[in-house]
C-alpha positions in Angstrom: 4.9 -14.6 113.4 5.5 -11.1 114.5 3.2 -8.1 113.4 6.2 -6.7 111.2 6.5 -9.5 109.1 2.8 -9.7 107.8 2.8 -8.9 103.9 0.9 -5.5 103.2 -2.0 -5.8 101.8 -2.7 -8.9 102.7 -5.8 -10.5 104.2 -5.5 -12.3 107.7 -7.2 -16.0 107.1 -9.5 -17.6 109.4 -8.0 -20.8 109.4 -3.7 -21.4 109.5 -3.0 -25.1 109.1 0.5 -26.2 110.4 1.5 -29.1 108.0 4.2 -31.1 110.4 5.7 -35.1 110.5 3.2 -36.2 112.8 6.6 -37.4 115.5 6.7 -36.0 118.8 9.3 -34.3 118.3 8.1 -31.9 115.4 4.4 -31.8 116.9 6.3 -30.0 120.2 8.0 -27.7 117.5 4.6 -27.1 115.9 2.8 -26.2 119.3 5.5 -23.6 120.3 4.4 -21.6 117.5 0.3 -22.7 117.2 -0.4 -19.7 119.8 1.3 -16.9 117.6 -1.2 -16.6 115.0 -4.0 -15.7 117.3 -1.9 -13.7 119.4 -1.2 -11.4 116.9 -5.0 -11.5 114.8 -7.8 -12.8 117.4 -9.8 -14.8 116.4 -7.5 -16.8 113.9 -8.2 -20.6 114.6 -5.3 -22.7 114.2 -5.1 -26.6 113.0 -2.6 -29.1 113.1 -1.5 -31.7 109.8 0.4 -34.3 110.6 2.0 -36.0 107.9 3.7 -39.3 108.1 7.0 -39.8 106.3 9.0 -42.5 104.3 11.1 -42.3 107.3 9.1 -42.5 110.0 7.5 -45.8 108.5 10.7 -47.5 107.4 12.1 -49.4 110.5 15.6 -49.6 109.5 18.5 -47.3 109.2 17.0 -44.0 107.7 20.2 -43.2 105.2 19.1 -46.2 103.0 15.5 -45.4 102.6 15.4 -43.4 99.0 18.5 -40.9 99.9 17.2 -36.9 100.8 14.0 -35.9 101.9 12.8 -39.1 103.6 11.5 -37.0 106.7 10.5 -33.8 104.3 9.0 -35.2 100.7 5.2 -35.9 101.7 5.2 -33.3 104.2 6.5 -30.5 101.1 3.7 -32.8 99.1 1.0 -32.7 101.7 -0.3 -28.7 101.2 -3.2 -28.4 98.7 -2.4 -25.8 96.0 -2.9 -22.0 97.2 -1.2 -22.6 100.2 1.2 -20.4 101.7 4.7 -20.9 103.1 4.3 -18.0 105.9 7.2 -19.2 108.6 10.2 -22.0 109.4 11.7 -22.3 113.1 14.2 -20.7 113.9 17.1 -23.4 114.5 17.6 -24.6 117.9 20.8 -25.7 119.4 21.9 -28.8 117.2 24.9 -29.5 119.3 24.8 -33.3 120.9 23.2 -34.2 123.8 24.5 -37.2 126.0 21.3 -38.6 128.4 23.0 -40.9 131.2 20.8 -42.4 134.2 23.6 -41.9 136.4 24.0 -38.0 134.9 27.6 -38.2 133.7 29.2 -36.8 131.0 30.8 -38.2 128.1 34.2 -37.8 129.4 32.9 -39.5 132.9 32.5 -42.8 131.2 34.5 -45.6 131.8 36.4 -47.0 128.8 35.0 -49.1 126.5 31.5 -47.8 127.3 29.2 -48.1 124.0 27.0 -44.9 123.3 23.9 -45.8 120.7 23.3 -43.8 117.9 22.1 -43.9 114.5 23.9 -40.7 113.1 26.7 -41.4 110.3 28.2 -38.2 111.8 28.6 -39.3 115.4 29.9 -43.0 114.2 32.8 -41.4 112.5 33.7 -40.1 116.0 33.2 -43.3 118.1 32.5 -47.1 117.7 28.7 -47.0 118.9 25.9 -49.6 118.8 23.1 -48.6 116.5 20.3 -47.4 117.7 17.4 -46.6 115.1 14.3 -45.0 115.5 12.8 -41.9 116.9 14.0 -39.4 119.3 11.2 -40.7 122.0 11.8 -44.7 121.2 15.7 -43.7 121.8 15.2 -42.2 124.6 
């Protein structure tokens, strides 16, 4: 939040609720922003709503659990009417990231060397072994 986007006219709430998955992954995302609130209005209080997902119950491959919005639907559900969509991350860098013990890169490794993913877009590029699950059980 920045102090030129606030809407004129428009009263600063006590309370902002940030309605997240409840991963750790998106509750990092959700406490990069928490602080902005009450940097810009003191005294604002801040809270937290994680929301678990379709997909982060479902143990399996995520592309067959009910097609789109697996990861989104309950947490677009989860706001109680009068609530306000007031900001979205800015995207990060969405570009792969290889994590080898050893710290070589993709074009280090030997042939024949399996990399595990769970992405249809990165199996199109390589024969991996599946790996499902999220970010911090890959890891």
């Amino acid at each position: 939040m920045h102090q030129g986007s606030a809407v004129s006219g428009m009263s600063v709430p006590e309370l902002v609720r940030f309605v997240s998955r409840g991963s750790p992954m998106a509750l990092s995302q959700v406490e990069r922003v928490r602080a902005e609130p009450a940097a810009v209005h003191p005294g604002v209080r801040t809270e937290v709503v994680p929301v678990r997902t379709t997909g982060d119950r479902y143990p399996g491959e995520p592309s067959k659990v009910e097609g789109r919005g697996a990861f989104t639907k309950e947490v677009d559900a989860a706001p109680p009417a009068g609530t306000v969509f007031a900001a979205f991350l800015r995207r990060d860098d969405v570009r792969d990231a290889l994590v080898h013990p050893g710290g070589l890169a993709l074009d280090e490794l030997p042939a024949g060397t399996r990399i595990g993913t769970s992405a249809v877009r990165r199996r199109c590029r390589c024969s991996p072994c599946p790996v499902l699950g999220a970010s911090d059980g890959r890891m």
